[in-house]
DSSP file (Angstrom, degrees, kcal/mol; ACC not computed):
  #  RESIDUE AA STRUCTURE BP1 BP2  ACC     N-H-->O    O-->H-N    N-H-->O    O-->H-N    TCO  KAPPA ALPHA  PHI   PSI    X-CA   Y-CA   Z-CA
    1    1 A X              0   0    0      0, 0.0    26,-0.2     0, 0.0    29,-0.1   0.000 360.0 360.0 360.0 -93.5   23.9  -10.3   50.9
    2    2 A X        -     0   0    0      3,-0.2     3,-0.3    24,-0.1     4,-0.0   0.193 360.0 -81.3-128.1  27.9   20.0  -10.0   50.0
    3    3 A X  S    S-     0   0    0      1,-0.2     3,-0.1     2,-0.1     0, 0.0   0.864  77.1 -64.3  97.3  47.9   19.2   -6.5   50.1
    4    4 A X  S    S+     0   0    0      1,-0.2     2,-0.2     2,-0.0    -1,-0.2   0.649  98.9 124.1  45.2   8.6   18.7   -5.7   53.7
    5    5 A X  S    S-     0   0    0     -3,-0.3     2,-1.3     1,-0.1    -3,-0.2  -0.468  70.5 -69.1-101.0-163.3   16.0   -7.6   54.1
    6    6 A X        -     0   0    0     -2,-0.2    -1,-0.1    -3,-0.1    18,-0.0  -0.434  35.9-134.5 -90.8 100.7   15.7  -10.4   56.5
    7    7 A X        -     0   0    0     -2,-1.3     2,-0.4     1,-0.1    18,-0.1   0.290  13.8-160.2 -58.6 123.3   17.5  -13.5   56.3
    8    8 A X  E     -A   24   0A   0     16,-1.3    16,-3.2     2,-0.0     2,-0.3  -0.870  10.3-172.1-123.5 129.9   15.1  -16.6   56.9
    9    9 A X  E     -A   23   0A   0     -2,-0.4     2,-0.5    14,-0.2    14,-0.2  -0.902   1.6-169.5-129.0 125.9   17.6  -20.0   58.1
   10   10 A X  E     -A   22   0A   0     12,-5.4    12,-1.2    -2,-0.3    -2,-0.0  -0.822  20.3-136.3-126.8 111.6   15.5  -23.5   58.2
   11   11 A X  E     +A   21   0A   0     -2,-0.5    11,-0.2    10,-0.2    10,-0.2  -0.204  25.2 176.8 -24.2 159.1   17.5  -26.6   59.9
   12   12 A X  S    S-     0   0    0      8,-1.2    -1,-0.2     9,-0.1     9,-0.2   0.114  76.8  -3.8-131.1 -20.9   16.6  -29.7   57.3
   13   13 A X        -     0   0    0      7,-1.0     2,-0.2     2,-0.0     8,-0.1   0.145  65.2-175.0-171.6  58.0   19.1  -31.8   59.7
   14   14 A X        +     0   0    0      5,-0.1     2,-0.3     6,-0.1     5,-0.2  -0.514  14.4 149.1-141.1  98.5   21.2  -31.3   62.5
   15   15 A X        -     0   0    0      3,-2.2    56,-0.2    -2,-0.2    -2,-0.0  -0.846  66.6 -74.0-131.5 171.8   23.9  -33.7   64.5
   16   16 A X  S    S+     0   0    0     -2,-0.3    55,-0.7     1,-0.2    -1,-0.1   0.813 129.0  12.4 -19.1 -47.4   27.2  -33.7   66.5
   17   17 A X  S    S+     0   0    0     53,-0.2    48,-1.3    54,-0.1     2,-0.3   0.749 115.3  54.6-116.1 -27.4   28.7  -33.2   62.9
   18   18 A X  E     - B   0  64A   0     46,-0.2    -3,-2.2    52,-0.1     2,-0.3  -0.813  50.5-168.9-120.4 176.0   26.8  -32.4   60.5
   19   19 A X  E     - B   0  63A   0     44,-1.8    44,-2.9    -2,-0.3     2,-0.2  -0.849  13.8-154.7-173.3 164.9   24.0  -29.8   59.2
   20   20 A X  E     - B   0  62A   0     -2,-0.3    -8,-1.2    42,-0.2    -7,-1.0  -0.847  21.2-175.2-125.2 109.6   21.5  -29.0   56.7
   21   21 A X  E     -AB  11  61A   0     40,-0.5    40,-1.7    -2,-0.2     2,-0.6  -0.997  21.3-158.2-123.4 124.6   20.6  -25.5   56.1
   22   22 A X  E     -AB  10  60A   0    -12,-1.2   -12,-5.4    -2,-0.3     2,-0.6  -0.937  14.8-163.2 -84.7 105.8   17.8  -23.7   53.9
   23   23 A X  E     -A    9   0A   0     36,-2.0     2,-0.3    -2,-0.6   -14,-0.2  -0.818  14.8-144.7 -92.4 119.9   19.2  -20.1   53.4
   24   24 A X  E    S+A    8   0A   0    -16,-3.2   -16,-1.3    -2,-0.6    34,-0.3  -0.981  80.1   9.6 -50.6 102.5   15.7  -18.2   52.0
   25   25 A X  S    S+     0   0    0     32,-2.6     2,-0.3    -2,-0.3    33,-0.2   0.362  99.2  91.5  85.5  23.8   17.0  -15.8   49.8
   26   26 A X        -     0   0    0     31,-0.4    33,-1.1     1,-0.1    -3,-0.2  -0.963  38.9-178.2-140.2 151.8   20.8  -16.1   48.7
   27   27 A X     >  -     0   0    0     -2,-0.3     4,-0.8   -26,-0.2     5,-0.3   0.352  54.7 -33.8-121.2-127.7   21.9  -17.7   46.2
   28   28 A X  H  > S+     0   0    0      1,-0.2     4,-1.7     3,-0.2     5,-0.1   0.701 119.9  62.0 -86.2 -24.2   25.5  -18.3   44.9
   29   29 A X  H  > S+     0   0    0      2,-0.1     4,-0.7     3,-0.1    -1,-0.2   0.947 115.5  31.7 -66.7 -63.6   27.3  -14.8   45.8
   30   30 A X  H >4 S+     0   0    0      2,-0.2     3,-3.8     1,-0.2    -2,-0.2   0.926 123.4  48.6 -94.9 -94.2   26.8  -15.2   49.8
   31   31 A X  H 3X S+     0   0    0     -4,-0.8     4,-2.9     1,-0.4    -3,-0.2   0.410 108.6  52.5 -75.0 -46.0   27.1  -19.0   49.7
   32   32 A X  H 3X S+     0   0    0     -4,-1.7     4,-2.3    -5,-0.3    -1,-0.4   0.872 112.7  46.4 -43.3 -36.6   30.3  -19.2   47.6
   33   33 A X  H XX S+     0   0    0     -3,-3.8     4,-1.3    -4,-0.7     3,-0.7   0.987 112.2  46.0 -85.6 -65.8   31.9  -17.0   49.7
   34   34 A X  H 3> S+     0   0    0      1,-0.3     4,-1.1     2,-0.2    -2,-0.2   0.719 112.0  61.3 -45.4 -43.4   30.7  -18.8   53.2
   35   35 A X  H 3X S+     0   0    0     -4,-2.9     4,-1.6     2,-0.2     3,-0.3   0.967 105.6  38.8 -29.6 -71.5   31.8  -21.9   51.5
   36   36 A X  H <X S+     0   0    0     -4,-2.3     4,-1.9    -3,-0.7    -2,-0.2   0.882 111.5  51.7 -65.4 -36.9   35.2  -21.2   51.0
   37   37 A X  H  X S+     0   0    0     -4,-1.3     4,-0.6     2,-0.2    -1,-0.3   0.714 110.6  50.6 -75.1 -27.5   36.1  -19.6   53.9
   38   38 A X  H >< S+     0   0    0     -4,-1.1     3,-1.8    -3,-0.3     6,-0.3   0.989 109.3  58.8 -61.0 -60.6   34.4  -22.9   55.9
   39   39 A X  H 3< S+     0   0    0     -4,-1.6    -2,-0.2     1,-0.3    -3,-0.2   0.738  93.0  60.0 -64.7 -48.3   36.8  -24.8   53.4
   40   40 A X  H 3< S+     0   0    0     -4,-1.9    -1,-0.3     2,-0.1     2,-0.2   0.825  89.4  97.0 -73.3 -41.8   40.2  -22.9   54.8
   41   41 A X    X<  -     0   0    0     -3,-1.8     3,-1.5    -4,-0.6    37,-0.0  -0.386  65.8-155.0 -94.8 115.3   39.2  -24.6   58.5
   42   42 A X  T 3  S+     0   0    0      1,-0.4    -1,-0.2    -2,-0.2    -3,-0.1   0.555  92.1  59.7 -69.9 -17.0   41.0  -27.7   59.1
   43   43 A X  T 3  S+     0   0    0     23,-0.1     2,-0.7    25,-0.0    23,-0.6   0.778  89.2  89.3 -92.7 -33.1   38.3  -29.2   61.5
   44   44 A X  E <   +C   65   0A   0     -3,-1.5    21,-0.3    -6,-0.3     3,-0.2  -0.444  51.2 177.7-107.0 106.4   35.7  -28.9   58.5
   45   45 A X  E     +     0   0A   0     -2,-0.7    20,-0.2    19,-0.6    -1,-0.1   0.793  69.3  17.1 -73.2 -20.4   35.7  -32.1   56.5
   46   46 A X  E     +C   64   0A   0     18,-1.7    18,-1.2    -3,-0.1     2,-0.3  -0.547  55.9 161.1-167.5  94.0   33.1  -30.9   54.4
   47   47 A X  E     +C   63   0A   0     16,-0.2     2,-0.3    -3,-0.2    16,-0.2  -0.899  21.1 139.9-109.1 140.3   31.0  -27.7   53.0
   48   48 A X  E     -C   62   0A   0     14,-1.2    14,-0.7    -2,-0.3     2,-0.2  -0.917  25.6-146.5-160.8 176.2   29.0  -27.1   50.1
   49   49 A X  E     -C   61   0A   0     -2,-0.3     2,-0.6    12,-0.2    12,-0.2  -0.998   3.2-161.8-151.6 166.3   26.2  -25.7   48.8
   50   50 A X  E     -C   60   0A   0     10,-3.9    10,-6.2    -2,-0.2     2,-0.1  -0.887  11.3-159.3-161.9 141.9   23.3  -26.0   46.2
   51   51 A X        -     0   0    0     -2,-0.6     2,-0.7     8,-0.2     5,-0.2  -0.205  22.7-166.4 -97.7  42.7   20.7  -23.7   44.6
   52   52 A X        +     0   0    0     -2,-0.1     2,-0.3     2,-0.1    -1,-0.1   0.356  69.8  33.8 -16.4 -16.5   18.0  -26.1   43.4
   53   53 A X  S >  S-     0   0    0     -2,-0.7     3,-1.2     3,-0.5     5,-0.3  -0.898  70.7-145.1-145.4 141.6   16.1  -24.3   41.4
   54   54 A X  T 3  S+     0   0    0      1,-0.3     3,-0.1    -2,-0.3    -2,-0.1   0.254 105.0  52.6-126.1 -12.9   17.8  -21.5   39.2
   55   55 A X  T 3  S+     0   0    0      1,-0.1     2,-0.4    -4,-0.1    -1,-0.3   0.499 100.5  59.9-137.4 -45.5   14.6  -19.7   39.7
   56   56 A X    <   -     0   0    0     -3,-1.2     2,-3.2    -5,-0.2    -3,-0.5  -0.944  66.9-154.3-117.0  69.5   14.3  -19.8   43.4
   57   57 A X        +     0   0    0     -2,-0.4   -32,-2.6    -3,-0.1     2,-0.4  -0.175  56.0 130.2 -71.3  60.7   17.2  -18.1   45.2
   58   58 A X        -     0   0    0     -2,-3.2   -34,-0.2    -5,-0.3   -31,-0.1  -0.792  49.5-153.0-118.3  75.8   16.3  -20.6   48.2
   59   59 A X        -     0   0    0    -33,-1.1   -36,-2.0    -2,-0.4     2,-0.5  -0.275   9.1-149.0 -39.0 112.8   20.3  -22.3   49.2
   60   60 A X  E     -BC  22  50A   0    -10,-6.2   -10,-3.9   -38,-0.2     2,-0.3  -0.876  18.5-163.5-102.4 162.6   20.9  -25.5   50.6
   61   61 A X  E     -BC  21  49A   0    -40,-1.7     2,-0.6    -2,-0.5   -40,-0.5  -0.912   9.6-170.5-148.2 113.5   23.9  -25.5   52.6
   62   62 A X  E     +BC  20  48A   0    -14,-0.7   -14,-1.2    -2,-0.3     2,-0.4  -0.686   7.0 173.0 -79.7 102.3   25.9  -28.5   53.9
   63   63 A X  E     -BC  19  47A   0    -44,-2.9   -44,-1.8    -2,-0.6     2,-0.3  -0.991   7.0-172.4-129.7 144.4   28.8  -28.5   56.5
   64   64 A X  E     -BC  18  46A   0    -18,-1.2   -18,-1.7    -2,-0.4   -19,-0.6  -0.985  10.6-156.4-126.3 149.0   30.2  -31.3   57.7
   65   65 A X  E     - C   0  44A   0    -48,-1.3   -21,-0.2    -2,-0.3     2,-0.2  -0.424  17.1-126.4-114.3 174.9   32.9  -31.2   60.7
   66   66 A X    >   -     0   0    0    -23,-0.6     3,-0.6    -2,-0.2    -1,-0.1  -0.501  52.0 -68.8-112.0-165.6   35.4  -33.3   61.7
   67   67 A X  T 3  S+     0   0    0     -2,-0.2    -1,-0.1     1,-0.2     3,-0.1  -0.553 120.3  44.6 -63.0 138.2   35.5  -34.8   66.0
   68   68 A X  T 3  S+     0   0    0     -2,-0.1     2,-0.5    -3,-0.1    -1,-0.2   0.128 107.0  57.1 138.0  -6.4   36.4  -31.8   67.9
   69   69 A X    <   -     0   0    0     -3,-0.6     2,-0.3   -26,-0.1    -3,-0.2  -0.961  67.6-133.0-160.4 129.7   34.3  -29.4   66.5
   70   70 A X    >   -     0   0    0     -2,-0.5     3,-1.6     1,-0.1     4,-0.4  -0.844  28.6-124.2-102.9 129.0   30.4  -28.6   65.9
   71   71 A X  T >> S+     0   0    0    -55,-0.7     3,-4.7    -2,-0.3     4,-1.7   0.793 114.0  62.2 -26.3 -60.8   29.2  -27.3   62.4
   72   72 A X  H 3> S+     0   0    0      1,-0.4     4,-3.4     2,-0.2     5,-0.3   0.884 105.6  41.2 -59.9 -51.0   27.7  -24.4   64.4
   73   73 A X  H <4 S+     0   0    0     -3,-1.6    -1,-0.4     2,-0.2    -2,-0.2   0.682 116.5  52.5 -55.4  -9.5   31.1  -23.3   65.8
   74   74 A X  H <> S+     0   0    0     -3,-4.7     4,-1.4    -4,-0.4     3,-0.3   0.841 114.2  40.9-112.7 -54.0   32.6  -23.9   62.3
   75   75 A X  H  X S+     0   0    0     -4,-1.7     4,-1.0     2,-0.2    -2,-0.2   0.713 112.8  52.0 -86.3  -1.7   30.2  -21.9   60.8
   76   76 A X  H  < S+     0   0    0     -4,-3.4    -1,-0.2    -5,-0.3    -2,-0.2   0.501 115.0  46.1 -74.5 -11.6   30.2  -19.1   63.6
   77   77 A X  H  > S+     0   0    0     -5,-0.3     4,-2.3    -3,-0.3     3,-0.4   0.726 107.3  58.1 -88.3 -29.2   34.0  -18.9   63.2
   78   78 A X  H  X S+     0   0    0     -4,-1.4     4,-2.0     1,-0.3     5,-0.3   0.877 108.8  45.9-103.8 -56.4   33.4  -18.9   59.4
   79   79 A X  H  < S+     0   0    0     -4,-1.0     4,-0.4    -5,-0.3    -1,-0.3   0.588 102.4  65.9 -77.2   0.2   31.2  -15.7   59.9
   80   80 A X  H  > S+     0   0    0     -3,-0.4     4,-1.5     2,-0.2     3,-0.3   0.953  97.6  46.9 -73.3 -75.4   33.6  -14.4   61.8
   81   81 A X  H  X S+     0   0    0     -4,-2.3     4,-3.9     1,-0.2     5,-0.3   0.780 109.8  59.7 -40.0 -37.0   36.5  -14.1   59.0
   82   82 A X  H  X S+     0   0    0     -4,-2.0     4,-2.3     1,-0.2    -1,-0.2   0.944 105.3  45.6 -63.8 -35.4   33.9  -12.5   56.7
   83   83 A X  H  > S+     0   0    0     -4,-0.4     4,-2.6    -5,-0.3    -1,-0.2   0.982 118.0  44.3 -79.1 -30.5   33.3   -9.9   58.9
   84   84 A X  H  X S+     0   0    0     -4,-1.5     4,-1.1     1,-0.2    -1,-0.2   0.856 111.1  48.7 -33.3 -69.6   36.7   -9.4   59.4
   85   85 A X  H  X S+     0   0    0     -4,-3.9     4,-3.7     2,-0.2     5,-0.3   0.810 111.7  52.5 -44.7 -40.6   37.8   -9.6   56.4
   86   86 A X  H  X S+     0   0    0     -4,-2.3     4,-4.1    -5,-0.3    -2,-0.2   0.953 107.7  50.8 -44.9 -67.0   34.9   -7.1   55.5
   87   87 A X  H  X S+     0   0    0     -4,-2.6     4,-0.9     2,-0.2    -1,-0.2   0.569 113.5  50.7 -57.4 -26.1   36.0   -4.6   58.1
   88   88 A X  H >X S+     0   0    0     -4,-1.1     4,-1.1     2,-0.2     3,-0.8   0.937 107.5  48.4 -40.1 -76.2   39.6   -5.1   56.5
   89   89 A X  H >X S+     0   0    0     -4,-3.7     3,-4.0     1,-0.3     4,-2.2   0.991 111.4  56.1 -52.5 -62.6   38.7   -4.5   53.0
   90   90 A X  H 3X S+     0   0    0     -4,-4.1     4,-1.5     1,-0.3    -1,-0.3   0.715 105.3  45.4 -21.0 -57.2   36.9   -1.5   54.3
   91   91 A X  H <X S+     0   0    0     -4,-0.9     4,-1.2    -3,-0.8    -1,-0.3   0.359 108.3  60.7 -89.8  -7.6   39.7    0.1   56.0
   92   92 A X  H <X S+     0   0    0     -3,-4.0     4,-3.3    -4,-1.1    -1,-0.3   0.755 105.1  47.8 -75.9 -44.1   41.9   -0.6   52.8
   93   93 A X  H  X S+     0   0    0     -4,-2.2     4,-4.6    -3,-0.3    -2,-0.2   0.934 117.1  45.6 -73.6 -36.2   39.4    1.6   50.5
   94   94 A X  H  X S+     0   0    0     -4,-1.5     4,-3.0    -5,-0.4     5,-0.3   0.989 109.9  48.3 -65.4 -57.3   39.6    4.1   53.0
   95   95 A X  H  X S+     0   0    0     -4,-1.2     4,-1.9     1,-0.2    -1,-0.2   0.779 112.7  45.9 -21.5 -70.9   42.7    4.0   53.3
   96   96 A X  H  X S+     0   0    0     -4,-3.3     4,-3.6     2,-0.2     5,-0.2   0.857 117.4  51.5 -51.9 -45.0   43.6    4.0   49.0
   97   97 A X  H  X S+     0   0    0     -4,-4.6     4,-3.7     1,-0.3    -2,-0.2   0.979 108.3  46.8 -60.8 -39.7   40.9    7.1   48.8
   98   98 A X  H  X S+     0   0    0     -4,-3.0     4,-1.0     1,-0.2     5,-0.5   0.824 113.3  45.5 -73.9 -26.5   42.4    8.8   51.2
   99   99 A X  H >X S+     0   0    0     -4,-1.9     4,-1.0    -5,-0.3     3,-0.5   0.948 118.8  48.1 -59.1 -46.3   46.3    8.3   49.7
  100  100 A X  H >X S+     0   0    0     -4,-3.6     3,-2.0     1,-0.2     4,-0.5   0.942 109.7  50.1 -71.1 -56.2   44.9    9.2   46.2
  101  101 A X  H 3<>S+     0   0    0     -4,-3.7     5,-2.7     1,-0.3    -1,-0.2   0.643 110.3  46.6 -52.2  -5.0   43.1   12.2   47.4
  102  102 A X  H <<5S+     0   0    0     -4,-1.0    -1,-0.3    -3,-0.5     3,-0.3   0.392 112.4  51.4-107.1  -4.7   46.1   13.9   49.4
  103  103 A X  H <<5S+     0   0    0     -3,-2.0    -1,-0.2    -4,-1.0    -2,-0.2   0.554 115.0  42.2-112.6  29.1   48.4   13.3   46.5
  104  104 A X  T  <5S-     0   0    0     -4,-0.5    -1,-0.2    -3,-0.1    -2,-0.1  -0.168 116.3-121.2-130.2  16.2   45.6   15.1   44.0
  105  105 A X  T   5 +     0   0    0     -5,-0.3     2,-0.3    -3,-0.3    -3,-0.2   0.779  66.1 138.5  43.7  59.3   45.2   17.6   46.8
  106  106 A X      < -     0   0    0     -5,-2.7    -1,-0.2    -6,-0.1    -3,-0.1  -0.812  57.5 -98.9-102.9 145.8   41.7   17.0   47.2
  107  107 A X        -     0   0    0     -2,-0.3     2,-0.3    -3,-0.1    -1,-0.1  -0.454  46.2 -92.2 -82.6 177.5   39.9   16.8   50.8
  108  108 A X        +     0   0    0      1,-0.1    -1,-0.1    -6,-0.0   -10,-0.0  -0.616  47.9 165.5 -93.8 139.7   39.2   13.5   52.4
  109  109 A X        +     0   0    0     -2,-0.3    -1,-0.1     2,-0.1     2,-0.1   0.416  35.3 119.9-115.2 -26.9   35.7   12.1   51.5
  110  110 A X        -     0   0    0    -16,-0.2     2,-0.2   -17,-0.1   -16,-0.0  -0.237  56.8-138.7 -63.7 156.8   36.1    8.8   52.6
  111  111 A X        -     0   0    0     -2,-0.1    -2,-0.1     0, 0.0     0, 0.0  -0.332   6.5-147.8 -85.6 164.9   33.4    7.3   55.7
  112  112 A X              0   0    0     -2,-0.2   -21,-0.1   -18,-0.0    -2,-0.0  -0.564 360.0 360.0-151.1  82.8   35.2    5.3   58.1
  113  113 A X              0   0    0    -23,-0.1   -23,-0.1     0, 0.0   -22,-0.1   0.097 360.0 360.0-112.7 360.0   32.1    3.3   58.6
């Protein structure tokens, strides 16, 4: 995300359905990603995001919901699947090192962190 340091979130607008977020210090990597995965959630009418100044890794970030469901749940489910996913992928790599290294007879190296 932005290099372990600490991730600074400013409201710009907040209702039933929608909100307005100022991400300090990610840009298009994080925000694509949080996007799409907002996108996949049938309750979510609407997510985007935008880097104003090319210069400035400072992200505005847009969700709109549909009745039933508040951006903040949309996007706390949304962070949910990343991590998931994360913790997936993880256990995949481990997984692959550890197949190639016992068919090259090699010891296991992989974390399973």
């Amino acid at each position: 995300m932005n290099g372990g340091t600490d991730l600074q979130l400013k409201i710009l607008r907040r209702n039933s359905r929608e909100l307005k977020l100022e991400i300090e210090g990610e840009g298009h990597t994080f925000c694509n990603l949080l996007e799409s995965v907002l996108l996949e959630d049938k309750d979510v009418e609407f997510a985007g995001y935008d880097v104003p100044h090319p210069l400035i890794s400072n992200t505005i970030f847009f969700i709109r919901t549909k009745k039933g469901k508040t951006p903040e749940e949309a996007l706390s489910e949304a962070i949910g699947k990343i991590r998931q996913r994360g913790r997936e992928l993880n256990q995949e790599i481990v997984n692959a090192i550890e197949s190639w290294n016992k068919e090259k007879g090699l010891s296991s190296v992989a974390s399973r962190g």
